[in-house]
N, C-alpha and C positions, 0 to 999 in steps of 0.2 A: 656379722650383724644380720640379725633375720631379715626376710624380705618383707615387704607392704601388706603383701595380700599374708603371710603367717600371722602376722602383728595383729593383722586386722581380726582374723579369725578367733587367734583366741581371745581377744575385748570380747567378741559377741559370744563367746563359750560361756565366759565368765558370767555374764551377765544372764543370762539364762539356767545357769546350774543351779540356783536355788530354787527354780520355781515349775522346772517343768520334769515331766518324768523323762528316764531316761528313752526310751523308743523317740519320745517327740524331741529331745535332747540332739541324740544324733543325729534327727530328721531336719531341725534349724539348725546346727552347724553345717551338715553338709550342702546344705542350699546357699547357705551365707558363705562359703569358700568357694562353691560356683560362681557366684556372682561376683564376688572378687576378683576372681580369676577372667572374667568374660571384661569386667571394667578396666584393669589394669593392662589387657592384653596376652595376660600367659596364660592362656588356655592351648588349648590339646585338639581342636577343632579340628578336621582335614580341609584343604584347601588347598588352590594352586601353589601357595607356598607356605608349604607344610612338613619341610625336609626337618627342622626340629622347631617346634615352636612355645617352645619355655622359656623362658626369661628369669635371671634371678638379681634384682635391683639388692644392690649391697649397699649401698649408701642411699636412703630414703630420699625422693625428691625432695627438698624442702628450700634451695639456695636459689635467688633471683638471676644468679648469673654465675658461672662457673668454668673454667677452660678445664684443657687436655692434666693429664697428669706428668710431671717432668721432675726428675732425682728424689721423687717419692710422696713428691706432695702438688696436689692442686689446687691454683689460685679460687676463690669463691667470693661471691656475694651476697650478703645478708641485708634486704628490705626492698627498695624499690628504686626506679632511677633519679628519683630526687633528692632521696635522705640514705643510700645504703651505704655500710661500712664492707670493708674488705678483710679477708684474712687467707688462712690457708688449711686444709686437711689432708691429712694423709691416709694410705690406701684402706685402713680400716675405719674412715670416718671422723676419726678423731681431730679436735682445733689446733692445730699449733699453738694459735695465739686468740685471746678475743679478738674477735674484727672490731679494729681502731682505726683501720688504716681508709686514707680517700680516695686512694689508687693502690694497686700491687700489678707486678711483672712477675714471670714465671722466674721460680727459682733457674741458675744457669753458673756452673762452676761454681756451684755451693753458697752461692748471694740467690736474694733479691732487692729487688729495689721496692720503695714502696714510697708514697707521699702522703705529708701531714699537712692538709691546707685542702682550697681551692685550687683549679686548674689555673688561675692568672697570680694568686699570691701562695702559695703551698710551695715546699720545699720536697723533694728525694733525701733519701736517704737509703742504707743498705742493713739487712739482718741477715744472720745466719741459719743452718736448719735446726737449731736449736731457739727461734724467734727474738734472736738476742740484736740488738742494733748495735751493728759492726762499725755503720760509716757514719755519722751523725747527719739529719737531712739539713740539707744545706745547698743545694742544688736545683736551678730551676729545669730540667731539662735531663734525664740521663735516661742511656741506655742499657741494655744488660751485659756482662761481662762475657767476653768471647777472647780467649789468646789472653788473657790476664786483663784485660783493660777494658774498660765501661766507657762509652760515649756520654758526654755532658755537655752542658750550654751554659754559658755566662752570659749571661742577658734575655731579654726578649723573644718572641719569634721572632719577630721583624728585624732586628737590629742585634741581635744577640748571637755572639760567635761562640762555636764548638771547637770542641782540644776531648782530650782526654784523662781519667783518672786510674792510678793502679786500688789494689784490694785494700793499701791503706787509707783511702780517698785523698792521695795525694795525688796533683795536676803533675802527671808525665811531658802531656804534650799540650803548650800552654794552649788556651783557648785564642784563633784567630781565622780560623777558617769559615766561610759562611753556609757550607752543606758538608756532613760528613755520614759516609756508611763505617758501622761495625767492622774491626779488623779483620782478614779472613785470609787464610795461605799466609800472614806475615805483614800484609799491605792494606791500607786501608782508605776508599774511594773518599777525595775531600772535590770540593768544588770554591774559590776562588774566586769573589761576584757577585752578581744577582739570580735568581733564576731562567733570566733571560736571556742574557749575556754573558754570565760567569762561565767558565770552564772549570773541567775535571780534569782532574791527575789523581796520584797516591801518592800516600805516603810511607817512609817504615813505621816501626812503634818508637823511634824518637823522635817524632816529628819531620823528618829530613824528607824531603823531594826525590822519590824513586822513580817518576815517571811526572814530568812537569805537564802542568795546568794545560790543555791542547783540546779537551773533547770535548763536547757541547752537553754528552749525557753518559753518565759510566755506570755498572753496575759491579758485583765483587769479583773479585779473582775467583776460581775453580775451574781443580784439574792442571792448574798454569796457564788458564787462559781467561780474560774479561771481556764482557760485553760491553763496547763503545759505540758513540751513535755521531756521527757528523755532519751537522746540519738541523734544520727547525724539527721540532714534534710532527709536523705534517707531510716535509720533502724529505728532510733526510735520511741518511742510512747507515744500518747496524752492520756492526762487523765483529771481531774480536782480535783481541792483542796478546802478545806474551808477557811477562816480566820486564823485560827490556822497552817495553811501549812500542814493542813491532807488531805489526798490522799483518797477522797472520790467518784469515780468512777473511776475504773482501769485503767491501763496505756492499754489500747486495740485499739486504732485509729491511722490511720494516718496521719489523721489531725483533728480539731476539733477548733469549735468558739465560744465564749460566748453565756450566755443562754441569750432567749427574746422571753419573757410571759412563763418562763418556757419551752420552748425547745432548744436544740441548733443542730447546723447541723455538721455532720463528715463525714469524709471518709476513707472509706475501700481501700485500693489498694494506689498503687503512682498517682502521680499527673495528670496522662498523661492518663490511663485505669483506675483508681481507682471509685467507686462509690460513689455518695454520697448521706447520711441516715439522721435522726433525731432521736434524744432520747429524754428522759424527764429527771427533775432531779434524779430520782435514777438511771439512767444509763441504762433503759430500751429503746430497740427499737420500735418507735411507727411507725417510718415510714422505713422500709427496704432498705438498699443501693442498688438503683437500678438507677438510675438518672449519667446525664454524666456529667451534669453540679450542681452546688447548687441551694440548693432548699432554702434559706435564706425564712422567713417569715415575710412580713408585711401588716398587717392590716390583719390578719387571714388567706391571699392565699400566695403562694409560685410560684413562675415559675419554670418549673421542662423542663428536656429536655432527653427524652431518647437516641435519635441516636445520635451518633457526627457527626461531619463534615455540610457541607452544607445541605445537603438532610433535615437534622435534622430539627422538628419544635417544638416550642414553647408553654405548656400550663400551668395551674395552677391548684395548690392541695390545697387540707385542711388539715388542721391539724392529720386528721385520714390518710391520703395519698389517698382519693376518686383523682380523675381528674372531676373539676366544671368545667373546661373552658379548652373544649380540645385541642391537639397541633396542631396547624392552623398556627400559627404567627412565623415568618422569625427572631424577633429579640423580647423581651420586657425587659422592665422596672419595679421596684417595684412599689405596690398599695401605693397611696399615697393621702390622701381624696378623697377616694372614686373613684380613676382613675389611669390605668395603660397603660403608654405608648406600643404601639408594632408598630412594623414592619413590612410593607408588600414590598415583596420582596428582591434584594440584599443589601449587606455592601455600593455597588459602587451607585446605580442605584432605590434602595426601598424607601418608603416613611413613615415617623412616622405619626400615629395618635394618639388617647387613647379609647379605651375600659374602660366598669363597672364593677360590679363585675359579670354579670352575660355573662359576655365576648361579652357583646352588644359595637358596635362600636359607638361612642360618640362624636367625632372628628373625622373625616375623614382623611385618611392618605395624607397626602400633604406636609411636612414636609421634610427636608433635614437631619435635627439632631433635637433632645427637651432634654430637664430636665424633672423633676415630679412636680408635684401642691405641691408650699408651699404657703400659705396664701391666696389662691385663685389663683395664677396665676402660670403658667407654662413657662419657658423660651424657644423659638425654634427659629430655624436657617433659612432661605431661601438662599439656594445658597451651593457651596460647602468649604471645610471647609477655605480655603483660601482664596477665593473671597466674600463667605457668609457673609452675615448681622444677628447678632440674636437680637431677642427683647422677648417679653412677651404676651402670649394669656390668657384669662379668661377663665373660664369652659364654 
């Protein structure tokens, strides 16, 4: 698909070829692809960051809303937050389906879910990547399919219990639980209760009791180990368990997240001043709580942040807690093939581009809002978030 600023250029060719001579011909197209070029942002400029600053938008902004790309296609939104319908394309642009839909979930083991309704009376339902509806919507409540099996609700939020459904939307594990997470390693985090009161445990994928109802806050299995939390949102403490519901590094945090590649990231302190650390699976500190914001790791670096507030800037660690890519940047995003969105400047007024790993800028900031590179392509925004258009840029 050509890019914006080509499109653009030859409309204004067109329209001047009949009427002017050629010297002045090429003298208003090549001013008119300038200027293109200076609006859109892929210009050739030198600047501080100017290691390549081309851009080639392969899918035209034109979608009010649009996620990452996942098993080939990303979710999209056509019109506005009041009236828009949802649908899906794939990496050359192309519809899957007319957007019909009032909600859609990212495709995930070859489904998606999508809803035909309102958020209070609308139903789920499932299509395949051929935009065929697989599971008839009938469902107030579902999530995506993980380990073969999609989270549902039968009822209410308030009063309506979760179970599960397999690929033919039939109920595996009847609906009776009052909180449940997606299946993950085998096991799958249900809660028992209220939000205040209830307890966690898991379960397997037929329903059965693998680890009974005891915790106050659980999160998924990974690596063979889950984050549990023992006690109120404000005193208690996180720890993590096995399979077995053994309590295999102590309840010592204040919060705490699944492991990934063997680390997981916690926090010392409340929510507000608290610091955040990494340990490895024996519960050793590899990286010191020193960080204001999380330091989550992907693809080997972390964005870590030490001042808060505005002042505060943005850089990335390793795994041993070095600083590779010092704090420079106003906002980032995780590494994501090899490229991590940042920030230059404010919330209101700054502009996204993406950096390497070696914190070389790669993309030039021009940018209103972006996503990260899934399958090659990167979702971003021109405009603000109201009026803005997003589409899809290539590396």
């Amino acid at each position: 698909m050509p890019s914006i600023v080509t499109k653009a250029s030859l409309v204004c060719h067109d329209q001047f070829q009949s009427v002017m001579k050629p010297a002045m011909r090429r003298a208003i197209t090549l001013i008119s692809i300038c200027f293109l070029s200076f609006l859109f942002g892929c210009n050739k400029e030198p600047s501080e960051y100017s290691a390549d600053n081309t851009c080639n938008i392969v899918i035209n902004p034109q979608f009010f809303a649009v996620e990452e790309f996942k098993d080939g296609f990303a979710a999209i939104k056509i019109g506005d937050s009041l009236s828009a319908k949802q649908s899906f394309v794939d990496l050359q642009g192309k519809m899957l389906i007319a957007p019909k839909f009032d909600e859609v979930h990212q495709f995930s083991e070859g489904l998606a879910a999508v809803r035909i309704g309102d958020e209070t009376d609308g139903k789920y339902g499932f299509i395949d990547r051929k935009g065929k509806m697989v599971i008839t919507p009938q469902f107030l409540f579902v999530g995506n399919f993980l380990e073969g099996l999609a989270l549902m609700r039968d009822g209410d939020a308030f009063t309506g219990k979760y179970g599960f459904i397999d690929k033919r939307g039939k109920v595996v594990v009847t609906p009776k639980f009052d909180a449940e997470n997606s299946f993950q390693e085998g096991l799958a985090a249900i809660r028992v209760g209220d939000a205040i009161s209830g307890k966690w445990g898991f379960i397997d994928n037929n329903g059965g009791y693998v680890i009974t109802p005891q915790f106050d806050l659980a999160g998924d299995f990974s690596e063979g180990l889950a984050p549990i939390r023992m006690g109120s949102e404000k005193s208690g403490k996180w720890g993590f368990i096995d399979k077995q519901g053994k309590v295999v590094i102590a309840l010592q945090f204040d919060y705490a997240e699944p492991f990934n590649h063997g680390l997981a990231v916690i926090r010392i302190g409340d929510k507000y001043k608290g610091k955040w650390g990494v340990i490895d699976k024996q519960g050793k500190m590899v990286i010191k709580p020193q960080f204001d914001e999380k330091c989550r790791f992907s693809e080997n670096l972390a964005c870590v942040k030490t001042v808060n507030g505005s002042s505060g800037k943005y850089g990335f660690i390793d795994k041993q807690g070095k600083v590779v890519i010092i704090e420079k940047f106003d906002g980032t995003g995780d590494f994501s093939e090899g490229l991590a969105a940042v920030r230059i400047g404010d919330t209101a007024t700054g502009k996204w581009g993406f950096i390497d790993k070696q914190g070389k800028m790669i993309i030039n900031p021009q940018f209103d809002a972006v996503g990260k590179f899934s399958q090659g392509l990167a979702p971003v925004r021109i405009g603000n978030a109201v009026t803005g258009k997003w589409g899809f840029i290539s590396k």
